[in-house]
C-alpha positions as CSV (number, residue, x, y, z in Angstrom):
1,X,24.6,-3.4,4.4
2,X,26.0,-0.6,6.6
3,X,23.1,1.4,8.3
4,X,24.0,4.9,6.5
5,X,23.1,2.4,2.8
6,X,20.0,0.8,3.8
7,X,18.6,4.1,5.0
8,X,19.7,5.1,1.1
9,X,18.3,2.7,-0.5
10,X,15.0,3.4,1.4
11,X,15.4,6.9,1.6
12,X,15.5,6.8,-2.6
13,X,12.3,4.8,-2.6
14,X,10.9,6.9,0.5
15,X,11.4,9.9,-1.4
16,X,9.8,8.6,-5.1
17,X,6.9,6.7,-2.9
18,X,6.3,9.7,-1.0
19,X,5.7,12.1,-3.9
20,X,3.4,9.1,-5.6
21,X,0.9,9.0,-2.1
22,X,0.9,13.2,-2.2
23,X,-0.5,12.6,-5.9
24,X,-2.8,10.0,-4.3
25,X,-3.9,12.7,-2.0
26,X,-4.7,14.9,-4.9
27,X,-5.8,12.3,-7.0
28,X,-9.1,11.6,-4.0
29,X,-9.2,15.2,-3.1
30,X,-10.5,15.5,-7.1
31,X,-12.9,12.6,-6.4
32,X,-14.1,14.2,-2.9
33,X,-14.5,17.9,-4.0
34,X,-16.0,16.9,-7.6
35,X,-18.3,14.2,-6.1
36,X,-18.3,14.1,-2.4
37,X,-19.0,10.4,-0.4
38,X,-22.4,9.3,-1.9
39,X,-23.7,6.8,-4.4
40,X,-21.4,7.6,-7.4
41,X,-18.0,7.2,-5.2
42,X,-19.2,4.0,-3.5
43,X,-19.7,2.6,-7.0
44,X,-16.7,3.8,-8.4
45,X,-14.4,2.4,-5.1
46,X,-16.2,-1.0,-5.9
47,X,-15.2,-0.7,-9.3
48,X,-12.1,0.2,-8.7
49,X,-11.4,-2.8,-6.1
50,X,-12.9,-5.6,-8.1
51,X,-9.4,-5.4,-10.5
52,X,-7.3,-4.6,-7.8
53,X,-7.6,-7.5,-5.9
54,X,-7.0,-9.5,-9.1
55,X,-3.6,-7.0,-9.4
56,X,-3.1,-7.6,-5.6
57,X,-3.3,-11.7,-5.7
58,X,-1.3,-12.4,-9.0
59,X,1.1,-9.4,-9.1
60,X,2.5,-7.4,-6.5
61,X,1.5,-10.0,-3.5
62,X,2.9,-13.5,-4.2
63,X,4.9,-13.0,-7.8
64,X,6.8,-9.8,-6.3
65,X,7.6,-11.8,-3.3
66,X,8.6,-15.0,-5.6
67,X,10.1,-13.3,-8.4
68,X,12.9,-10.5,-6.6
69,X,14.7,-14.4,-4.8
70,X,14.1,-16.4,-7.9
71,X,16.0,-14.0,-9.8
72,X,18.7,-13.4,-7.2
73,X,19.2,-17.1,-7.2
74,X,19.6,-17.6,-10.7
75,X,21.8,-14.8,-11.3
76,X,24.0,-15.5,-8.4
77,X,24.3,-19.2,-9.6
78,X,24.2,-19.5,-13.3
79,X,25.1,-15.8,-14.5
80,X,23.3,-12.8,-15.5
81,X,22.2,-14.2,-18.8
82,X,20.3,-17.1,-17.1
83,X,18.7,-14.3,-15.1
84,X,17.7,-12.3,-17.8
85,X,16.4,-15.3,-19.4
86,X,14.1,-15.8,-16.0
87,X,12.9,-12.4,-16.1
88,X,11.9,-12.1,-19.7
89,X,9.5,-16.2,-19.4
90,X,7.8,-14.0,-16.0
91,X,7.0,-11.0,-18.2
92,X,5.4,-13.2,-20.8
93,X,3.5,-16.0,-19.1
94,X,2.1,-13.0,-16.7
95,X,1.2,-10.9,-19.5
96,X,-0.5,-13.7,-21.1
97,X,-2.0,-15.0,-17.7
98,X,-3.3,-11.8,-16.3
99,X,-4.9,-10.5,-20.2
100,X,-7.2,-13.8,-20.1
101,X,-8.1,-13.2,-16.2
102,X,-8.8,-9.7,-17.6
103,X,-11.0,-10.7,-20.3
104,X,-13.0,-13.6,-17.8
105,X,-13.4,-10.3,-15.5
106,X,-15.0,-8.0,-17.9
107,X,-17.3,-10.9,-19.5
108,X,-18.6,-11.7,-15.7
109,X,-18.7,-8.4,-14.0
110,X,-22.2,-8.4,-13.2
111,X,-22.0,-11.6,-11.6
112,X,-18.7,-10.2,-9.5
113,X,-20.3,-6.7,-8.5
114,X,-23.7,-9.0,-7.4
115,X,-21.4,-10.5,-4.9
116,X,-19.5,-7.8,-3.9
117,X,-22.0,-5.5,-2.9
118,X,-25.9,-6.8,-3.3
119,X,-26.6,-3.8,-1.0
120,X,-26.0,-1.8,-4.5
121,X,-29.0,-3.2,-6.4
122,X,-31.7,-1.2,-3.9
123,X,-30.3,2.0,-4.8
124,X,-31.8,3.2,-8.3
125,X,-28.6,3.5,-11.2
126,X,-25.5,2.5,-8.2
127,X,-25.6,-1.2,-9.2
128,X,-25.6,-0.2,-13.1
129,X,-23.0,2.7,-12.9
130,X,-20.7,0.0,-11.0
131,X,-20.7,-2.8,-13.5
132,X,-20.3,0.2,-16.1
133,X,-16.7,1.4,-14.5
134,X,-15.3,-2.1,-13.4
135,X,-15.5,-3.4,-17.1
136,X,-14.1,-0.2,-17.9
137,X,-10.9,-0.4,-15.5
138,X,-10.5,-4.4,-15.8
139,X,-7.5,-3.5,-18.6
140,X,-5.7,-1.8,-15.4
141,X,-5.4,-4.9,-14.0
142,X,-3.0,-6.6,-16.5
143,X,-0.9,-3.3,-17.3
144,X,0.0,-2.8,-13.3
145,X,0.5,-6.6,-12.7
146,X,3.5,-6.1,-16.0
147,X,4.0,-2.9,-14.1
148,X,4.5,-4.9,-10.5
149,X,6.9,-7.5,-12.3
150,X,9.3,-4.5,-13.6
151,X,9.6,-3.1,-10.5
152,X,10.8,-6.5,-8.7
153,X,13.5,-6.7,-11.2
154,X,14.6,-3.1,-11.1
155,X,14.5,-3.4,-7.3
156,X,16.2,-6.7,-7.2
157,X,19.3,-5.1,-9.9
158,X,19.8,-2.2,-7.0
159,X,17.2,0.7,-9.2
160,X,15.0,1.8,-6.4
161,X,13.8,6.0,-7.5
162,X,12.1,5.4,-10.8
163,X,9.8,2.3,-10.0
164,X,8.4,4.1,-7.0
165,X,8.1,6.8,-8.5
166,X,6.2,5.2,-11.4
167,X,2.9,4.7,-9.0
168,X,3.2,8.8,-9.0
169,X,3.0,8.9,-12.4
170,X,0.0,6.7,-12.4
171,X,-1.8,9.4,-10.1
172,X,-0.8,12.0,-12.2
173,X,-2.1,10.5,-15.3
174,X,-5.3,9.1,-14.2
175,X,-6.3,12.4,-12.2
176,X,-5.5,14.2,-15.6
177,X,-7.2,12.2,-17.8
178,X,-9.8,11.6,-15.6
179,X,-10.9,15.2,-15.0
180,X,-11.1,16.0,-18.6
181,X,-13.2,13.0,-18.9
182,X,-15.2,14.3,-15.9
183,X,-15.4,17.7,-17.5
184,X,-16.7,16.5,-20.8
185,X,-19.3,14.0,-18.7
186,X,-20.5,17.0,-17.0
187,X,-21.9,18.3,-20.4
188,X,-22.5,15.3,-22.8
189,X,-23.0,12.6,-20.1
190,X,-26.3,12.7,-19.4
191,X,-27.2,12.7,-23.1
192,X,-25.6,9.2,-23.5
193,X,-27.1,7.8,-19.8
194,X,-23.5,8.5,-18.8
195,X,-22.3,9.5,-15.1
196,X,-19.3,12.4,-14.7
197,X,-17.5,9.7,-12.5
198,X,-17.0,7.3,-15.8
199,X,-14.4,9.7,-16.9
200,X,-11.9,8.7,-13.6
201,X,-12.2,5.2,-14.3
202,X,-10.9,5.9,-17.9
203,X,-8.4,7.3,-16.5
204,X,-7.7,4.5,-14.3
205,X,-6.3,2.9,-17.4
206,X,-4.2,5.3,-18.9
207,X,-2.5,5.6,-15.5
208,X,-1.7,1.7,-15.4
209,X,-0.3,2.1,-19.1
210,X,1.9,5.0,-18.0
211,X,2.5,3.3,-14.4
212,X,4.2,-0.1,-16.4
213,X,5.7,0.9,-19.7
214,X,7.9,4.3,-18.3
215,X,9.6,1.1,-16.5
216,X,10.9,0.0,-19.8
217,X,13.7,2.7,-20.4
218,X,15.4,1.7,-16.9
219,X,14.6,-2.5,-17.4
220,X,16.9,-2.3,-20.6
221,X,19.3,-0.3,-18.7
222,X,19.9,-1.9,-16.2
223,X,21.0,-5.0,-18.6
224,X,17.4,-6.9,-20.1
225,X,17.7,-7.9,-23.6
226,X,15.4,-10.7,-24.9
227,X,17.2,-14.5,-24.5
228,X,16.1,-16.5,-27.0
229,X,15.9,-20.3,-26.5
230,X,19.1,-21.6,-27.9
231,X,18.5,-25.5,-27.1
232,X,16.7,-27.4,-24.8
233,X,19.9,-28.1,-22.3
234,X,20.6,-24.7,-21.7
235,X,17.2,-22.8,-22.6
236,X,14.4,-25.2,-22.3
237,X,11.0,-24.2,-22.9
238,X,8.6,-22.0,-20.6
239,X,6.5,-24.6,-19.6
240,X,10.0,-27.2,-18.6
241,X,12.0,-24.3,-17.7
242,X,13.4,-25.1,-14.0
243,X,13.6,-21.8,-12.5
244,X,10.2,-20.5,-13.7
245,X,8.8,-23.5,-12.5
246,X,10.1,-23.0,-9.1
247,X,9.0,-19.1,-9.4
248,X,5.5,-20.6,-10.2
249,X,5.4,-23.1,-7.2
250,X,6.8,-20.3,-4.6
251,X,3.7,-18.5,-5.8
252,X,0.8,-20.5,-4.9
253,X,1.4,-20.8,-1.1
254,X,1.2,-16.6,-1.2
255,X,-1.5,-17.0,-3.7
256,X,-3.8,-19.4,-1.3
257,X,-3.0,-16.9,1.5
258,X,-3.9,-13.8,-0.4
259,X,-7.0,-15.8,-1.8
260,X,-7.8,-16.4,2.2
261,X,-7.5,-12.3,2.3
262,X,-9.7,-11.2,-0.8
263,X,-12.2,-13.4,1.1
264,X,-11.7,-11.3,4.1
265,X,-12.3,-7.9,2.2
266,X,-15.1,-9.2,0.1
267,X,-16.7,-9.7,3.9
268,X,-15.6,-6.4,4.9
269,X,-17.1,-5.1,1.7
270,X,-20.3,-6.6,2.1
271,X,-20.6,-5.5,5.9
272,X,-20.3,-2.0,5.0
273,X,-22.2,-1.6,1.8
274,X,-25.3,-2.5,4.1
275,X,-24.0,0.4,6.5
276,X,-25.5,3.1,4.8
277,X,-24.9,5.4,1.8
278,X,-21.0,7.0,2.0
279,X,-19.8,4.3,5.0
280,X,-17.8,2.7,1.7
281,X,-16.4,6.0,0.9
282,X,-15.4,6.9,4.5
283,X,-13.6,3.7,5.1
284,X,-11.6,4.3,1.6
285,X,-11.0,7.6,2.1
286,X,-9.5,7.1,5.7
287,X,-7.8,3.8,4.2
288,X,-5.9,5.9,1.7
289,X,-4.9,8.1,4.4
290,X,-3.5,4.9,6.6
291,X,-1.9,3.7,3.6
292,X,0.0,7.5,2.8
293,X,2.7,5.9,6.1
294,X,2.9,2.6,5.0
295,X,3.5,3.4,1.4
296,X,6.5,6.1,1.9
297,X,8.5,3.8,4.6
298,X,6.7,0.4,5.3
299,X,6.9,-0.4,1.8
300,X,10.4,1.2,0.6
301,X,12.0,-0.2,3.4
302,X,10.1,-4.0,2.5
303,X,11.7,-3.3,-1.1
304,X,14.8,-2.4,0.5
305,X,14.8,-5.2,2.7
306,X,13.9,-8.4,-0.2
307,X,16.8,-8.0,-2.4
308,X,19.6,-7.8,0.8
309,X,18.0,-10.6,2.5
310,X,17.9,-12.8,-0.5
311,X,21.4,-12.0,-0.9
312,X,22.6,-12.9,2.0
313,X,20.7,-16.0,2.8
314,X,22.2,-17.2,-0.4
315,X,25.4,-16.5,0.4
316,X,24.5,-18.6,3.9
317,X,25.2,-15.2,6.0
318,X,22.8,-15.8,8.7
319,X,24.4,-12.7,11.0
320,X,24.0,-10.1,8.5
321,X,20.1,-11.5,7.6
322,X,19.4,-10.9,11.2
323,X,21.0,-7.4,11.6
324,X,19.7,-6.4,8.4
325,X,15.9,-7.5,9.2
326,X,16.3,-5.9,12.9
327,X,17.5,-2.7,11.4
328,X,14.7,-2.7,9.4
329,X,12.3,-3.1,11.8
330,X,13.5,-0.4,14.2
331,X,13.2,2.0,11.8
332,X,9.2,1.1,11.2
333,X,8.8,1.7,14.4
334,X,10.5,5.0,14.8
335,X,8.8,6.0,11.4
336,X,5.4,4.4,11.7
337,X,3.6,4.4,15.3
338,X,4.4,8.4,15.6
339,X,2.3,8.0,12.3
340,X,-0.5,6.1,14.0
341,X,-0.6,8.3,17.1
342,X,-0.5,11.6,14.5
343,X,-3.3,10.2,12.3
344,X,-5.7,9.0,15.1
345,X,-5.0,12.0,17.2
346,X,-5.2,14.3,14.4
347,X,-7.6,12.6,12.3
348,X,-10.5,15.5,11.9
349,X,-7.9,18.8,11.2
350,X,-6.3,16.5,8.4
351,X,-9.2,14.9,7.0
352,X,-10.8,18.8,6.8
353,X,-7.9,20.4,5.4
354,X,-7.3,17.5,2.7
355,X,-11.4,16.4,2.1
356,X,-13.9,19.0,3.0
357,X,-14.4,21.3,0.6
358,X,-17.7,21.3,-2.6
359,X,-19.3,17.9,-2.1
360,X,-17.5,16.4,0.7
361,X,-19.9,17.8,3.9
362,X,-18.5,17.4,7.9
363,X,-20.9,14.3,8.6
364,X,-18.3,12.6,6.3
365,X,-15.4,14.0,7.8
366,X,-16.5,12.9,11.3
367,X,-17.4,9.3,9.5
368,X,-14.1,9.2,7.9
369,X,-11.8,10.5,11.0
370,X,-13.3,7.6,13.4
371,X,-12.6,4.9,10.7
372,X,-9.3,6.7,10.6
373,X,-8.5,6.6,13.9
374,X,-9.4,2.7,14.0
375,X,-6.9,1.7,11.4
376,X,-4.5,3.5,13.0
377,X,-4.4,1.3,15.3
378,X,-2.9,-1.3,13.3
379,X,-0.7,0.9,10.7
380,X,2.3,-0.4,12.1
381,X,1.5,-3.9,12.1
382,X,0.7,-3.0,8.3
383,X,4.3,-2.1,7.6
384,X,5.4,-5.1,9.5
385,X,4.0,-7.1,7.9
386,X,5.2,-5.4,4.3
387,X,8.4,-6.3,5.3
388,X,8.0,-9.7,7.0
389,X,6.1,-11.6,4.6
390,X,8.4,-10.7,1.8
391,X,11.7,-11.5,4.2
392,X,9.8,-15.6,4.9
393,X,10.2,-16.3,0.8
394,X,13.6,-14.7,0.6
395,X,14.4,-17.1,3.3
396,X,12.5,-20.1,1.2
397,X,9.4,-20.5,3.3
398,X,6.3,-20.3,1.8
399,X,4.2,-22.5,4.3
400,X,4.5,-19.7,7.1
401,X,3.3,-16.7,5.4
402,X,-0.3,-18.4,4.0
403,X,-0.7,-19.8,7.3
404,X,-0.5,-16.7,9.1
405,X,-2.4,-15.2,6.5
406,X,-5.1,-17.3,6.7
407,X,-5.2,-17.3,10.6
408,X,-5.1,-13.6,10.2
409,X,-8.0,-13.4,7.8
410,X,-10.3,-15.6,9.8
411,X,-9.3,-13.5,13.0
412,X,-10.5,-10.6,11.1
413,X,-13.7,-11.9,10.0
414,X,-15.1,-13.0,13.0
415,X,-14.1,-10.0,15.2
416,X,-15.9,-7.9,12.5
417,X,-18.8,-10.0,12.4
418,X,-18.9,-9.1,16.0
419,X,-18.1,-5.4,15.7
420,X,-20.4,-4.3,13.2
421,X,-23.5,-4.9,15.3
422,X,-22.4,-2.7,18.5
423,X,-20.1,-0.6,17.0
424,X,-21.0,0.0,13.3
425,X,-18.6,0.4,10.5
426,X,-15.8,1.3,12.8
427,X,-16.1,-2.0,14.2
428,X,-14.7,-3.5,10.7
429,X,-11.4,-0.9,10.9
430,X,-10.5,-1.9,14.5
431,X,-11.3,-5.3,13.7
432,X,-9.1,-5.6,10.7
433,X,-6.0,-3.6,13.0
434,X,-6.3,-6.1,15.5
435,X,-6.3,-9.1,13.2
436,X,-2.9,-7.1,11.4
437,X,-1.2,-6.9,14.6
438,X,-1.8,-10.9,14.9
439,X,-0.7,-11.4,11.7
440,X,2.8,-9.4,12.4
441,X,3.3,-11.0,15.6
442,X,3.2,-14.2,14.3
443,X,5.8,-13.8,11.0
444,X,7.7,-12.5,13.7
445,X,7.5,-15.0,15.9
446,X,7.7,-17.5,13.0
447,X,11.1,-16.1,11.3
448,X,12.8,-16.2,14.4
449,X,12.4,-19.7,14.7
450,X,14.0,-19.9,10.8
451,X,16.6,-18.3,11.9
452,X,17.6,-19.9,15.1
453,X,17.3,-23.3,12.8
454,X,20.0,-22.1,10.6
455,X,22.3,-21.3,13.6
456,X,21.5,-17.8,14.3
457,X,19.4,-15.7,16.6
458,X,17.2,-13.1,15.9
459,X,17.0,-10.9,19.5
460,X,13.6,-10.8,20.3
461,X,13.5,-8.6,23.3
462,X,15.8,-5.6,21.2
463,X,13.2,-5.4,18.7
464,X,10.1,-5.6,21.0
465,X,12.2,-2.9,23.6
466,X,12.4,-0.7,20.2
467,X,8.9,-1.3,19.4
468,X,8.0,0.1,23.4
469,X,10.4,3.0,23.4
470,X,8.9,4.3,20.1
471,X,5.7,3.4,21.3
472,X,6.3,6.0,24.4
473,X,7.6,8.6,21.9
474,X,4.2,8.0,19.8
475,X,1.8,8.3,22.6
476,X,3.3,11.3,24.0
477,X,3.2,13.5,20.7
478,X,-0.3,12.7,19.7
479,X,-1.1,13.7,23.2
480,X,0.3,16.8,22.9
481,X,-0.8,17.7,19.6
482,X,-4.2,16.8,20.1
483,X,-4.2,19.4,23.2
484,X,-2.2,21.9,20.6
485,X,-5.2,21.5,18.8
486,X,-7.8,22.4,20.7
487,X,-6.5,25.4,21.8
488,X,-5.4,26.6,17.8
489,X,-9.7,25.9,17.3
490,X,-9.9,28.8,20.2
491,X,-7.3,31.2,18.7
492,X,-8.0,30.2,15.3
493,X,-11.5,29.3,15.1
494,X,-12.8,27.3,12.2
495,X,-14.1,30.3,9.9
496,X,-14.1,31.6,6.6
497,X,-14.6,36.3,6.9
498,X,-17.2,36.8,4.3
499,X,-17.9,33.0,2.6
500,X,-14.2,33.9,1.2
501,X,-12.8,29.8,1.0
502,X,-9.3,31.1,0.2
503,X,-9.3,32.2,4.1
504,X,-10.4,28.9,5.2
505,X,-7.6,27.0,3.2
506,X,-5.3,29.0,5.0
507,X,-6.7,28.6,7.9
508,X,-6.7,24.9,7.9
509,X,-3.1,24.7,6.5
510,X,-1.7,26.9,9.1
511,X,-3.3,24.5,11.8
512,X,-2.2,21.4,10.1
513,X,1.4,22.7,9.8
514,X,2.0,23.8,13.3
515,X,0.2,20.2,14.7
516,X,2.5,18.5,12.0
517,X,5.9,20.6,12.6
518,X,4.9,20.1,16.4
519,X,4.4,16.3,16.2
520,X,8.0,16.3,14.8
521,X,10.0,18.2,17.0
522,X,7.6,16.4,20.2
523,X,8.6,13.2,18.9
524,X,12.6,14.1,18.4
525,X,12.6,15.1,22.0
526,X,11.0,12.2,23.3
527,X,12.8,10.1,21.5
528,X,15.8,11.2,23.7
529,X,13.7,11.1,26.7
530,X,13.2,7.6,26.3
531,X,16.2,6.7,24.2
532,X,14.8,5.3,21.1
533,X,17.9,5.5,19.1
534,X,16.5,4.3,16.0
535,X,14.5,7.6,15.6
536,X,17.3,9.4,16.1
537,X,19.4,7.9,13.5
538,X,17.0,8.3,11.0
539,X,16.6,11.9,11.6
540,X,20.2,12.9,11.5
541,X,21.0,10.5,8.2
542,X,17.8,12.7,6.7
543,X,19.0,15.9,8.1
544,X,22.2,15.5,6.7
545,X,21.5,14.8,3.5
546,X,19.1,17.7,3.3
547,X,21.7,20.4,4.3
548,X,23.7,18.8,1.6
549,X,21.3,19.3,-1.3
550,X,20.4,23.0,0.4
């Protein structure tokens, strides 16, 4: 794949992931402004994860990473039919799996949220509410697992826009439908023994639904009809079907390792629950924010990446699997660590401009900009490893990833076991960034070894000299936007003429915008200074293609 495609490919998901995390932005601005970081968000963010770590260990962890090579294999091999055939057993067994998982959640949710967070059960009406809203979201689980599966098969048949772009419509929908259910809480809640809050976790729901069945349209496009089983030679069964059964066994190496990771956030979970009312809150809040980078390039460019890889390594093309997976990487870099050094640099401006307005008060944006500025730290390794854990089943190990996840995960439990006590609930985010850059160090390390086994050589020192050069550029732009900053707060002190909020929007926005529009001309320049080409590619293919379209 020619540099000027991949960057396409990406670019289309970049674009459609990129207007999903704004609405993600919007979507917790609604939660911060409406109800701030205080007992009713900390039991809706424990809610809220309970299902999505089922979503995360069953559908978009281990099956996407199965499913995209399992039905480039068979399609390649025995035909599109045969592929189709694959696709439509997934969508069925999962369904099936995931609703009964579902239904086990919502019957033991006390049980779950008593583990999660005991801390919960001292605070009058936290530990209630929270049970209350994770039996209510549980049905999310099962509709974005369906929705995970649709966008591996899009992605793997060359359909990149819509299925990112279906995450923003999940935004879109829940904050709707969540802040009419807020609305009508507000008034008739308290009634019924009902908290405002409920209302988002309904909404929740209808997001999922939206998120997975506006997939359908494009599925059927792109060629899915339903295969029956003609006879047992060519169509046997699900449960003796060949292919599914190698899908399913590909699985359960990522599933042990992702099991190994759950463990590690129900620890982290735990830990900060007994920080203090809001800690939860901040570290979600500035976790969102981390994940806004990863999302709109680390991700794209992993979905990119899967389908290319698996094609080639088919096809025994070991040169263009290594050039492909270094030309990925160099352009996390060049997108990614100026995003770490802009976020943990710039960390308080952002955090005021997007967070601190009605409930949300300054004690939690300086709570939420240090845990920002810890994950930062490991942002990068994040995207890494978005790409390189994928790339390891597409090249048909699954040993190496649960290994290094599982080495990972006990890495980060122990250094947060030691963090908390000196350091607090920052301790758990630079913990956890320390234990990610580990964990991508390793994959790295690991593939390259693949690689040189099937007679080619993945160039070690390029990719760690692009990962310094960009590293330079990063550390010089937050540097010199953080100084921009401090002298904006002189000229443009942190005010609002006569209580009028309007003015202090502006105010913030204006900052923001000259730090941000600094930060990328900084980084443009000193990615000539120190010749970190990758950075400079991207911008110009970008550049181009927007004087195009104007």
């Amino acid at each position: 794949m020619s540099s000027p495609s991949f960057l396409r490919a990406a670019g289309a998901m970049s674009f459609a992931t990129f207007l999903s995390r704004i609405m993600g932005l919007v979507r917790e601005q609604v939660f911060a402004v409406m109800f701030g970081a205080g007992m009713a968000t900390d039991a809706y963010i424990v809610a809220f994860r309970l299902p999505n770590l089922l979503r995360d260990l069953f559908a978009e962890g281990a099956m996407s990473a199965a499913l995209v090579p399992s039905f480039t294999r068979a399609r390649e091999e025995e035909g599109a039919e045969r592929a189709w055939r694959l696709a439509g057993l997934v969508f069925r067994v999962l369904g099936v799996f995931v609703g009964i998982l579902a239904l086990i959640g919502i019957i033991f949710t006390p049980q779950l949220v008593s583990i999660y967070a005991p801390a919960f059960k001292e605070i009058p009406g936290k530990y209630e509410l929270t049970v209350r809203m994770t039996r209510v979201i549980f049905p999310f689980f099962p509709l974005v697992a369906l929705a995970a599966a649709f966008m591996g098969i899009l992605n793997a048949c060359g359909v990149f826009f819509l299925p990112a772009f279906a995450s923003a419509l999940f935004n879109i929908f829940s904050v709707m439908v969540g802040v009419v259910g807020a609305a009508i809480l507000f008034k008739v809640g308290p009634s019924f023994g009902l908290h405002p809050i409920e209302g988002m976790a309904l909404g929740v729901v209808v997001g999922g639904a939206v998120q997975a069945f506006c997939q359908l349209p494009s599925l059927y496009r792109a060629g899915y009809r339903w295969v029956a089983r003609q006879d047992d030679n060519k169509y046997p069964a699900w449960f003796r079907d060949p292919r599914l059964r190698q899908m399913l066994w590909m699985m359960v190496p990522g599933t042990v390792g992702l099991a190994a990771t759950q463990v590690n956030i129900l620890v982290n979970t735990v830990l900060a629950t007994s920080q203090g009312e809001g800690v939860v809150s901040w570290m979600n809040y500035s976790f969102r924010l981390m994940q806004f980078p990863i999302g709109v390039f680390g991700v794209s460019l992993a979905s990119a990446t899967l389908p290319r890889v698996s094609e080639q390594w088919v096809r025994k093309d070991v040169k263009a699997v290594v050039e492909t997976l270094t030309r990925s990487l160099s352009y996390v870099f060049s997108v990614n660590l100026p995003a770490s050094a802009g976020l943990a640099f710039l960390g308080f401006p952002i955090i005021q401009l997007i967070f601190q307005y009605g409930r949300f008060s300054v004690t939690a944006t300086q709570g939420t900009a240090m845990a920002l500025a810890m994950y930062a730290v490991g942002l990068t390794a994040y995207s890494t490893v978005k790409v390189l854990a994928p790339v390891c089943y597409a090249l048909g190990n699954t040993r190496v990833p649960v290994i290094s996840s599982i080495l990972s995960v006990l890495l980060t439990v122990v250094l947060n076991l030691m963090m908390v006590g000196p350091f607090g609930y920052w301790g758990l985010a630079l913990g956890t960034s320390l234990a990610a850059i580990f964990n991508a160090v390793f994959l790295l390390v690991s593939i390259r070894g693949m690689i040189s086994r099937a007679g080619g050589e993945l160039n070690l020192p390029a990719i760690y000299g692009s990962f310094f050069r960009n590293l330079c550029v990063a550390l010089a732009m937050g540097v010199g936007c953080y100084f921009s900053n401090q002298l904006l707060l002189s000229w443009l002190p942190e005010a609002a003429p006569g209580g009028a909020k309007v003015w202090l929007v502006l105010t913030r926005l204006f900052r923001v915008s000259l730090l941000i529009t600094e930060g990328g001309m900084l980084a443009l320049v000193f990615a000539k200074v120190f010749g970190a080409r990758d950075s400079l590619d991207a911008f110009e293919f970008f550049w181009k293609k927007l004087k195009k379209r104007l």
